[in-house]
N, C-alpha and C positions, 0 to 999 in steps of 0.2 A: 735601687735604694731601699733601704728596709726601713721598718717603722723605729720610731723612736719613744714607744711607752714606759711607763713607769713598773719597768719590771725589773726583777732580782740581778744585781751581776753576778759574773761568774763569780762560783761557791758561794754564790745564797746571798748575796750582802745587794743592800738596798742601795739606791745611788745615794748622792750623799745630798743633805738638802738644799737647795736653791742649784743643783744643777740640771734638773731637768730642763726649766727654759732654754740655759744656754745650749742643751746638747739640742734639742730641739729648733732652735735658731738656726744654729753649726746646721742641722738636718737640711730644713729649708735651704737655705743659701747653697748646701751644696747637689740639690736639685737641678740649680743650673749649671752646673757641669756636663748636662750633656742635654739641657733644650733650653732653648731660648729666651720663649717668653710662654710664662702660665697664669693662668688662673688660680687663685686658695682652693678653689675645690679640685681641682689636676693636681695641686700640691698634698693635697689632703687625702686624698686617695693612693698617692705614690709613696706616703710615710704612713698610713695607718691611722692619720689622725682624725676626729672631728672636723668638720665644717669648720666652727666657730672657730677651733681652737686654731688651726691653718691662717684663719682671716687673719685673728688676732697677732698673732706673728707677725705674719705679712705688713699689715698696719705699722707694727709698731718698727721692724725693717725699713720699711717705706718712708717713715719719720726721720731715719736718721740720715736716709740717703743711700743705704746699704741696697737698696731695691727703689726702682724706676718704676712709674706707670702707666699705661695707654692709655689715658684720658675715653678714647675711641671703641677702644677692644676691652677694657677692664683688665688686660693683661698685666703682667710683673714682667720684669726682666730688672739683671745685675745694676745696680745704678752708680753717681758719679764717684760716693763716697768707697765704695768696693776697688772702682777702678783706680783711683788714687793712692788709697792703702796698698794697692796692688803693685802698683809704679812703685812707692815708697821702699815695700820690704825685698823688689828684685834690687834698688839703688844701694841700698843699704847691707844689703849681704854681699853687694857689689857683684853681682852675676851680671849685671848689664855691659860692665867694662870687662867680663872674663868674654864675652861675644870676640872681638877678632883672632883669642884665639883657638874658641871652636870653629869659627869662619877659617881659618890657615887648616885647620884637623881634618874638616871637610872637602873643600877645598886638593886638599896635598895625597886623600884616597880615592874619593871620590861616594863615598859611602856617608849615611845618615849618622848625624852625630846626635846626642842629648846630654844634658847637666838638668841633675834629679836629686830631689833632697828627700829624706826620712818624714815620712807621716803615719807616727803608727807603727802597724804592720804592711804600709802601701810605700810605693815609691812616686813620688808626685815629678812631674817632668816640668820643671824651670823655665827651659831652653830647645828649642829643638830645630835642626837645621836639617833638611830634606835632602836626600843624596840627589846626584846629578843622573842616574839612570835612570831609565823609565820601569823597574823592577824595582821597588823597594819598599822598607818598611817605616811608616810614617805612625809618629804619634805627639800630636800636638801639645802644646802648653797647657797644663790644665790635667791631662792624663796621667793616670791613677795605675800601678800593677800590684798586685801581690807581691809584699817582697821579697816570698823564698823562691819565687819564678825566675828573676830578672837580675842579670847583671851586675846594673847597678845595686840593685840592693841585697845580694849578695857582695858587695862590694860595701855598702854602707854597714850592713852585719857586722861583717869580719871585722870591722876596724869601729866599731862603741860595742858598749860594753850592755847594753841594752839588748838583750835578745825580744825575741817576740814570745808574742801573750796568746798566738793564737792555741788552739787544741789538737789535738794527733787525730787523727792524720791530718796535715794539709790536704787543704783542696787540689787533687789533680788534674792539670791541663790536656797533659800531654803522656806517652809514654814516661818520659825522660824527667817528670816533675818529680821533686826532692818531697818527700810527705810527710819523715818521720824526723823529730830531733835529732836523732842518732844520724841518718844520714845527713841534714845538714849541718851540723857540728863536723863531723869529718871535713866535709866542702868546705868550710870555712876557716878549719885549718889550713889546711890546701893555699887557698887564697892568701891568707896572712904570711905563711912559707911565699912563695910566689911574689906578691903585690899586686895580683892585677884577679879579676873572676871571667868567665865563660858562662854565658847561658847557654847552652847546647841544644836549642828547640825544646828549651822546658816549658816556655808560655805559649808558644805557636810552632804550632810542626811545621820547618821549613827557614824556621827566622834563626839567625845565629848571630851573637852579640858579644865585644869583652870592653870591659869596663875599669879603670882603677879610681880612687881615692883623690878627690881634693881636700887638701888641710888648710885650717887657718893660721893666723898669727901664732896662735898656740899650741901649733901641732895637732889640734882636731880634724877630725875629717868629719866635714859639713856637706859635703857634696861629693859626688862621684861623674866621671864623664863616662862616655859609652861609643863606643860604632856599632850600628845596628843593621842589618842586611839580610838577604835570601841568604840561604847554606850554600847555593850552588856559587855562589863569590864568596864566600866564607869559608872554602875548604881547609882542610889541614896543610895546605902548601903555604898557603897565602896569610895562615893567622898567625902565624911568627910575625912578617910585617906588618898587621894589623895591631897585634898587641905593640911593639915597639914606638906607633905611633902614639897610641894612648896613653900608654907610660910616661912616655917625653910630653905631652901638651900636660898630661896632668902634672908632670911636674913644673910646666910652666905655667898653669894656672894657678896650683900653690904658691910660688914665686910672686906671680903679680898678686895675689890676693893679701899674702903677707903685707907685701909692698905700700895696696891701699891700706890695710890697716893702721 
């Protein structure tokens, strides 16, 4: 997690005023994406900030219900108002009732499914249903990728009109990571010709994934589903039927999502 100070954005331009709080809030909160429960000074060291200025956060999180606290240990951790907002925006995007038919996707391969939405430059993981082998690739709700890495978000790419903000080169993972616009510009034709993306062991050497597009009422695509696995079940034999699965739920997730709307 990197700091969140009051410096230039990219080409020179100052934030704009009254948003440092909130990015700094946004900062804290999403600290707890991958511990627990902290301390303002654990928080304050993990973002670059002050003591005080950590507490005061904290504090003022902790007022609205956003963040919990340990009476015991002085700890923080996500509190009830976080977890309810949370429940709310999966009910309301209706990803909670798109669940039986990633449960049938899964299920019907026997491989790791996910529904992941655009953050950024990240792909955030919604939904995630663990394969039935004992070999596989796991990444819970809550989980964060680059999105020129993955899948899905080459999937989310190809189909808004949003490209990313990041700088050349991308960060590379892997041999097979896409780093330059030019390379992912072509891929992302590819995919829109197609309808569906391949991540070819670009985030982890060994994991192979394909993913297509869910739309909504309006023909946007808000979401993308994904099968996610080792390559040695991912072969070129086997991903013809893999993608055909994906294709067909996500065009049944479109279908119902319409449907709720």
């Amino acid at each position: 997690m990197s700091a969140v100070p009051a410096t230039p954005e990219p080409g020179g331009r100052r934030p704009r005023p009254g948003t440092q709080t909130v990015d700094r809030s946004v900062a804290v909160l999403r600290t707890f994406e991958d511990a627990d429960r902290q301390t303002p000074t654990e928080i304050a060291h993990r973002l670059g900030l002050s003591v005080s200025t950590a507490h005061r956060i904290v504090q003022a999180l902790h007022a609205t219900g956003m963040l919990g606290r340990d009476a015991r240990t002085e700890r923080y951790f996500l509190g009830p108002t976080t977890a309810i907002l949370g429940r709310l925006a999966l009910e309301r995007m209706g990803t909670t009732l798109l669940q039986p038919e990633l449960t049938a996707l899964r299920d019907g391969t026997g491989e790791a499914v996910s529904l992941g939405v655009r953050v950024g430059d990240e792909v955030a993981v919604l939904l995630h249903l663990p394969s039935t082998h004992p070999l596989r690739y796991d990444q819970p709700p809550g989980d964060r990728n680059p999105i020129h890495t993955c899948a899905m978000g080459k999937t989310l790419l190809a189909f808004d009109d949003d490209q990313v903000a990041m700088e050349e080169p991308y960060r590379r993972f892997t041999p097979s990571t896409l780093t330059t616009r030019a390379e992912l510009a072509a891929e992302l034709a590819r995919i829109r010709e197609r309808g569906y993306s391949v991540n070819d062991e670009e985030r982890l050497a060994g994991v192979r994934a394909v993913a297509a597009p869910v739309r909504d009422g309006a023909g946007r695509t808000f979401a993308a589903v994904a099968l996610q696995g080792p390559s040695v079940r991912f072969g070129d034999d086997r991903m013809p039927q893999l993608t055909e699965a994906v294709l067909k739920a996500a065009t049944r997730l479109t279908d119902l999502h319409r449907h709720l709307a």
